[in-house]
N, C-alpha and C positions, 0 to 999 in steps of 0.2 A: 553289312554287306560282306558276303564270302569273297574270296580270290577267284573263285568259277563265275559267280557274277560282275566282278570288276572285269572279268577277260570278255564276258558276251556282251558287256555293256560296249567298250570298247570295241569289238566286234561288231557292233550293230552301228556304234559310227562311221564305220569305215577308219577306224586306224591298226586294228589288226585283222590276221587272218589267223585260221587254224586251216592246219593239215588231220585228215579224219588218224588217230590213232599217233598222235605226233605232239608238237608244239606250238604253242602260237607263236607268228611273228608278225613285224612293224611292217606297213602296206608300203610298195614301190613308194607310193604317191605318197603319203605322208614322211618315209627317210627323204625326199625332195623337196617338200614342204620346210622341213625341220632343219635341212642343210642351209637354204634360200633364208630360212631366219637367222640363224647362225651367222652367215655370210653378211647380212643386213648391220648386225648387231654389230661384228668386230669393225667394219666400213665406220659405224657412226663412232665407234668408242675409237678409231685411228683421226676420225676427224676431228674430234675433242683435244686428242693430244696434240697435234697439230694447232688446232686453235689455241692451246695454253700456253704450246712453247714461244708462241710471235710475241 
């Protein structure tokens, strides 16, 4: 798989976009997607430490 095919593959999911004569970049929707997990993750890994400290 070439790097022009990893970008249209992704492209084609909906996680990036390209600008004609430009760059690709990460979709609204997915940096919201990706923050929401983020946020999910450190919640659980604060809860753990909470739970180990009692």
């Amino acid at each position: 798989m070439t790097v022009m095919t990893a970008y249209q593959e992704l492209e084609a999911q909906g996680l990036l976009y390209s600008k004609e004569k430009s760059e690709y970049f990460v979709s609204d929707h997915q940096i919201k997607h990706i923050a929401n997990y983020f946020i999910t993750q450190v919640d659980s890994f604060m809860d753990e430490i909470t739970e180990s400290s009692q």
